[in-house]
C-alpha positions in Angstrom: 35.1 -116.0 112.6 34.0 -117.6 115.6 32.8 -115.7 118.8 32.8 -117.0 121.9 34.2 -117.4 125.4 37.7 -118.8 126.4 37.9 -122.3 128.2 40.1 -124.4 129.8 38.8 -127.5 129.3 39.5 -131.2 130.2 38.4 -134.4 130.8 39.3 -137.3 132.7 41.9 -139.0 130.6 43.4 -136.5 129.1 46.1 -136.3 130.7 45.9 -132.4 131.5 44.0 -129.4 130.2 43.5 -127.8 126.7 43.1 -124.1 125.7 39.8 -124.1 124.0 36.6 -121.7 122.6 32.8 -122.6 123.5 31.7 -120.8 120.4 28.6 -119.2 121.1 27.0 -119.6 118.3 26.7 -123.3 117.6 22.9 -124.2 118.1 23.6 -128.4 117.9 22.2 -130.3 120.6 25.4 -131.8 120.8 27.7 -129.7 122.9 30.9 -130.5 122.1 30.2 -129.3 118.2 30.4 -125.8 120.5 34.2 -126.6 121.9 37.1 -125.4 119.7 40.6 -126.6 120.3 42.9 -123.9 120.0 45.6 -124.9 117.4 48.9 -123.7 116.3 48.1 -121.3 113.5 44.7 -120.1 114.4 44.5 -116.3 115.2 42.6 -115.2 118.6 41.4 -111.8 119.7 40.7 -112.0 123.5 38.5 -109.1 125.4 38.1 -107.6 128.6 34.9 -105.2 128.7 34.7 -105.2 125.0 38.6 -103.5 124.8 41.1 -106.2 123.1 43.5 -107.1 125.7 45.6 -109.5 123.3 45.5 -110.5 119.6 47.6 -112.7 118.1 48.9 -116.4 116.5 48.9 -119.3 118.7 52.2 -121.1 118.9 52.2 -123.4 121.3 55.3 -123.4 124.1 56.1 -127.0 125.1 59.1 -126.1 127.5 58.2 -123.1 129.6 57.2 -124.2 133.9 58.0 -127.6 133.1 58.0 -129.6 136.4 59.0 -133.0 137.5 56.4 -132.5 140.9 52.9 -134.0 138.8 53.2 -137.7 140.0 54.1 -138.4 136.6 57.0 -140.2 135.3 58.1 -137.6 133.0 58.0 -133.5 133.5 54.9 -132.2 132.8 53.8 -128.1 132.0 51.9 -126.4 134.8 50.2 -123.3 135.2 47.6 -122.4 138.3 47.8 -126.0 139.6 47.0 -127.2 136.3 48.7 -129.8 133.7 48.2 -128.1 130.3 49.4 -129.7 126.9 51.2 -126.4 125.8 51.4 -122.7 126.6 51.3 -119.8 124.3 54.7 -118.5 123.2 55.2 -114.9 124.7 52.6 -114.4 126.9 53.1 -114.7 130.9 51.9 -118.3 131.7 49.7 -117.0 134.8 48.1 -114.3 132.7 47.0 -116.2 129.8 45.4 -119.1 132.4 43.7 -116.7 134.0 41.7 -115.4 130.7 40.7 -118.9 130.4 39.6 -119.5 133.4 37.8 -116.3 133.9 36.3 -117.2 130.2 37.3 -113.7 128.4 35.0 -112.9 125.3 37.1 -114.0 122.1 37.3 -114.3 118.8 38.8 -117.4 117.0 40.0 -117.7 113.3 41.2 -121.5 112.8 44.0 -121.8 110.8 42.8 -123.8 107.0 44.1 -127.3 107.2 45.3 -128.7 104.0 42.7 -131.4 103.8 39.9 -128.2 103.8 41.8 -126.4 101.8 41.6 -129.5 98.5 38.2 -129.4 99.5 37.6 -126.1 99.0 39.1 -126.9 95.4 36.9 -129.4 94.5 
């Protein structure tokens, strides 16, 4: 289980933002060891003074507040202003950007890939 804070990151290049977790934990001097891509499968808890506000499976939504008004040549999804790759399925686009960008305490479970799951096996 991974504690830490919500995040909307990006970088230039990326072509708009990604939900992520800084986990708090992570001690490397490298920071980005620390950054957590949310994925689809991976189970999040998010807080608001220490009372879980939502808890759930994130599936991404690739269709909802798609617009045509980003500059590029093909609709992109926006919420507050921002491009983002996906949204979560269910929830109100502005209230799950908000979390994020007001960096809610969370908990993260990533989803076992199949690769770590053969290595577990070996």
């Amino acid at each position: 289980m991974i504690k830490g804070k919500l995040l909307l990151y990006f970088e230039t290049g990326m072509e708009g933002c990604e939900w992520a977790v800084i986990d708090k934990d992570e001690r490397s001097p490298n920071p980005y060891k620390a950054l957590k891509e949310l994925k689809k499968g991976d189970k999040l808890k998010i807080y608001d003074s220490g009372k879980i506000i939502w808890e759930g499976e994130i599936r991404p939504d690739t269709k909802t507040n798609l617009t045509d008004k980003t500059g590029y040549p093909y609709p992109r999804q926006v919420v507050k202003n921002y491009i983002v790759h996906w949204l979560q399925q269910g929830v109100d686009p502005e209230k799950w950007a908000q979390w994020f960008l007001e960096e809610k305490d969370c908990e993260l479970e990533k989803r076992k890939s199949k690769n770590n799951r053969l290595e577990e096996k070996v």
